[in-house]
N, C-alpha and C positions, 0 to 999 in steps of 0.2 A: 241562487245556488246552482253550483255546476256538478257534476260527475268528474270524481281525479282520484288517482293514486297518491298515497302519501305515504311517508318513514318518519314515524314516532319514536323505532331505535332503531341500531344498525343493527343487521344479522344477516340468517339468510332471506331466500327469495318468500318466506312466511310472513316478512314483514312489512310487505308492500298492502297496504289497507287502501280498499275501495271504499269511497266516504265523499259525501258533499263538501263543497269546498264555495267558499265568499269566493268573487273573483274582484267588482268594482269596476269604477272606469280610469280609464287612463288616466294619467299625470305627465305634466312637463316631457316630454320626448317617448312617450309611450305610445302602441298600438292595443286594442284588445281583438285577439284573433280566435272565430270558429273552426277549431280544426278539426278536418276529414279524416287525419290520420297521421301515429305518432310515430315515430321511429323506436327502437331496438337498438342497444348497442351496447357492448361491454363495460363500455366507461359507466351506464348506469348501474352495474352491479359493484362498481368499485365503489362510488356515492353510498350505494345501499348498505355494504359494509363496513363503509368509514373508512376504508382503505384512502379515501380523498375527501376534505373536507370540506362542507358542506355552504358556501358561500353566506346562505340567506340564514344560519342554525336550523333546529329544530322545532316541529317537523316541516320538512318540505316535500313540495309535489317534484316527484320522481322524473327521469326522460332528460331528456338536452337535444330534442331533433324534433320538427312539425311540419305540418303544412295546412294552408285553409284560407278563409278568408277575413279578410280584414271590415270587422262591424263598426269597431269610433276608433279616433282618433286624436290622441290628448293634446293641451296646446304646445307648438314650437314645433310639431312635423308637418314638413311641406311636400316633400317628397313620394310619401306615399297615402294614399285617399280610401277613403268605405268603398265595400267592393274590391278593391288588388286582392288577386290571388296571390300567397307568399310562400315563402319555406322559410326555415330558420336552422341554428345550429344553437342555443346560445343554454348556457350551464341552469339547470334545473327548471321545474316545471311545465316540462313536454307532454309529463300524462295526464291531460285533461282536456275534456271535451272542449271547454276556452279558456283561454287564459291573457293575461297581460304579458308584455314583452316592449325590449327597448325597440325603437323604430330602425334605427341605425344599424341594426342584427339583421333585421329581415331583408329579403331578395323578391324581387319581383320572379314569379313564376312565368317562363314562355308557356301558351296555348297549349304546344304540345308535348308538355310535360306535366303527368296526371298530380294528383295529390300524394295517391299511392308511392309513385315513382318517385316523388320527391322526397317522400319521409324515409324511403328507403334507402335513400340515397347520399342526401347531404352531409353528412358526417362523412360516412365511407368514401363516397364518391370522389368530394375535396379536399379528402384523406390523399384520396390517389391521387389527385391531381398535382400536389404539392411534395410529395414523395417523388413522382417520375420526372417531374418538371423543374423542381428547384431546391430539394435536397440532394438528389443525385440526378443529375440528365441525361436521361433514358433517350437512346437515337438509334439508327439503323447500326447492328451490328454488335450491342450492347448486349453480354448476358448477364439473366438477373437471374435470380432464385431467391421466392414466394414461398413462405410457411405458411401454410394453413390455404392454400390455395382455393378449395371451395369453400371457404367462409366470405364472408359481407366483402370486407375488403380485397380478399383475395383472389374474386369473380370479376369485380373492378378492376383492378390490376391488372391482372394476367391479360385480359382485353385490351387493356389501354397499350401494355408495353408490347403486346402483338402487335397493335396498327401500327406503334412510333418505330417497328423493324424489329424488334429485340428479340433473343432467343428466350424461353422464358421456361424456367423450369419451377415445377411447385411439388410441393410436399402437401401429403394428405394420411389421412385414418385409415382407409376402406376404399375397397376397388371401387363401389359407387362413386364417392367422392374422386375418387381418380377420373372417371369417366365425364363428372361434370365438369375437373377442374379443367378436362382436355377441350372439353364442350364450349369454355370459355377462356380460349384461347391459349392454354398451357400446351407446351411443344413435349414435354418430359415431363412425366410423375414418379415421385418417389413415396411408397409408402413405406411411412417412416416408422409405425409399428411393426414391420417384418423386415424391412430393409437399414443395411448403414447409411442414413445421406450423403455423409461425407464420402464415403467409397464410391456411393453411386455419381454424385456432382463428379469428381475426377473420372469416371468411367464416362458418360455423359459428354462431358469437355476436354476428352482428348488429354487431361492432365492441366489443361490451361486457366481450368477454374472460372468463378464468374468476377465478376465484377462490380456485384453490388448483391447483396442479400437484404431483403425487405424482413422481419421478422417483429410478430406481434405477439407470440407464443412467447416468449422470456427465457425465466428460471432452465425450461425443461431441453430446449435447442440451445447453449449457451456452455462451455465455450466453442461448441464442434461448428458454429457457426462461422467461427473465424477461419478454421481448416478448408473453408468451399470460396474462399475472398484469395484473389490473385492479388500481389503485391499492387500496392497502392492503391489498391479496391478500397469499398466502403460499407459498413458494417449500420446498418439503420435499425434500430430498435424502436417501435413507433407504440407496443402494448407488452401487456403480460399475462395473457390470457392464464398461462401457468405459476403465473407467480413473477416475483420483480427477481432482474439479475441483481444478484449480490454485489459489491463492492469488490473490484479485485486489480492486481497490479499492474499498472498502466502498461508496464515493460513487454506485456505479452503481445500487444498491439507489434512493438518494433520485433518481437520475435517469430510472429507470423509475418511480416513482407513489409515494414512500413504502414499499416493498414489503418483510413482512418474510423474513426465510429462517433457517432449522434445516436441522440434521445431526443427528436424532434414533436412537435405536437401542436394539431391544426390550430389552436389558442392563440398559439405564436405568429405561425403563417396567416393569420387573416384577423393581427388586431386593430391594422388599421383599414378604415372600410372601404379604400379605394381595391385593397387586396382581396377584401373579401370580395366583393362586385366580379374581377377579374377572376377571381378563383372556380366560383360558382360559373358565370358565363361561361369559363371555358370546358365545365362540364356538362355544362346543357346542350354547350355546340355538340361536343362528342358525342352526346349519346342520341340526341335530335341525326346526326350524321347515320347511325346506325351500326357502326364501331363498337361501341359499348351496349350492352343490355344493361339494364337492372334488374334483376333477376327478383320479386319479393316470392317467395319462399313458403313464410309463415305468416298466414294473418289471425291474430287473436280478437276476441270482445276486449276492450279496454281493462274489464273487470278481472278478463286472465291474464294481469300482466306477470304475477306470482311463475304462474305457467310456463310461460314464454320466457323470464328468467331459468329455468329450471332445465328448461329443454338449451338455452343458449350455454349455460354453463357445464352442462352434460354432453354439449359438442353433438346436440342431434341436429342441429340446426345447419343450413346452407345458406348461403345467399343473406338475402338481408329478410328481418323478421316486422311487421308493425302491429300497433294496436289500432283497432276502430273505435274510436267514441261512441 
């Protein structure tokens, strides 16, 4: 029996139960991996409230993001051996001291990428990676504007599209978070609770606006997001931290400039795992380069992940949040 969290029903973050858990050994193409440290992330509170359903039913262990090591290994994986250090991304039971997992998910860890780093990382990280690179390509000269700029993703980003040349503007809560988003590479902050952003973006940009807005925040930035998109820009909706955008008429897109818009999501970009491999690598290079930080933030006991929900959802949170087993 292992240490894990689990959702017996959906609600709030009340409902994440610290409780013993069977774990078992692998099966056909499986790893069972001891992990150091789990990842935080939004999408686990969407699970938690049923807002996205639940793959395995009821109840499941919590989390979609790890890292640790790899103890057995079931028959038909060649690939990776007892002992590889790993990370993973893969939909539900993250929050557990060990768990089983498909082998074909997990990544080999370079040396010089901790545990820590990696649980903080992997979601977010090739979140960004596949955002800047192959939803929209971020290059010298490129401005973007970043919602939520010091959160997980948004400390990632704002770094990453600094190195590739980009001008990069982000939006924030509170002058703290302005200062770290500047901290992590944001050129312009807009805080968006005393400021218009859209006023500011054209003040900002000379009137020329940007060219691609990243946007994880949903419902509450939505449609004034389309107002800060230069014709033929691109409009990326990757969460909904405030809520999902509603349904609305396509026609506004051609009344704002031509503009086009996605709802992209890592699942996609890296279902086959040559994609994943490359996705991951090229986030290791970057932050192994020293380009990028990871910034972990918050670390909790396993047993506070209740906690660490509560604070992510309440937006005190920065940077990327883990638990320790």
């Amino acid at each position: 029996m292992v240490a894990a969290v689990r959702v017996h029903k959906h609600g709030g973050p009340e409902v994440l139960t610290y409780e013993d858990v069977e774990v078992g050994q692998p099966a056909q193409g499986q790893i069972r991996v001891k992990q150091h440290a789990c990842g935080v992330n939004f999408i686990d509170t969407y699970f938690r409230m049923g807002a996205y359903p639940s793959p395995v039913g009821m109840p499941f262990v919590a989390g979609n993001e790890g890292a640790g090591d790899v103890t057995a290994v079931g028959p038909g994986v060649s690939d990776i051996k007892v002992g590889d250090r790993i990370a993973y991304v893969v939909a539900l039971g993250g929050y557990a001291a060990e768990r089983l997992m498909p082998a074909e998910r997990a990544v080999k860890l370079p040396k010089e990428i901790s545990y820590e780093q990696a649980a903080g990382m992997m979601l977010k990280g090739m979140t960004a990676q596949y955002l800047l690179n192959r939803t929209f390509k971020v290059e010298k000269g490129t401005t973007v504007l970043m919602h939520a700029a010091a959160g997980g993703v948004g400390q990632i980003l704002c770094q990453w599209a600094n190195a590739l040349g980009a001008t990069v503007i982000g939006t924030v809560g509170s002058k703290d978070k302005a200062e770290m988003a500047k901290a992590h590479g944001c050129h312009h902050t807009i805080l968006y609770r005393d400021e218009d952003f859209v006023a500011r973006v054209k003040e900002i940009t000379g009137g020329k606006l940007c060219d691609v807005v990243y946007d994880g925040i949903g419902k509450a930035t939505f449609p004034a997001s389309l107002d800060c998109i230069r014709p033929l820009g691109m409009f990326v909706s990757f969460g909904a931290s405030s809520g999902q955008i509603e349904a609305f008429n396509i026609g506004i897109l051609q009344q704002k400039g031509s503009l086009f818009a996605t709802r992209p999501t890592l699942n996609t970009y890296v279902a086959k795992h040559e994609d994943l491999i490359a996705t991951a690598n090229d986030l290791f290079k970057v932050v192994m380069s020293g380009k990028v930080q990871i910034p972990i933030n918050q670390k909790y006991p396993l047993k506070d992940a209740a906690k660490a929900h509560r604070e992510l959802e309440g937006r005190e949170t920065t940077g990327s949040s883990i638990l320790i087993p």
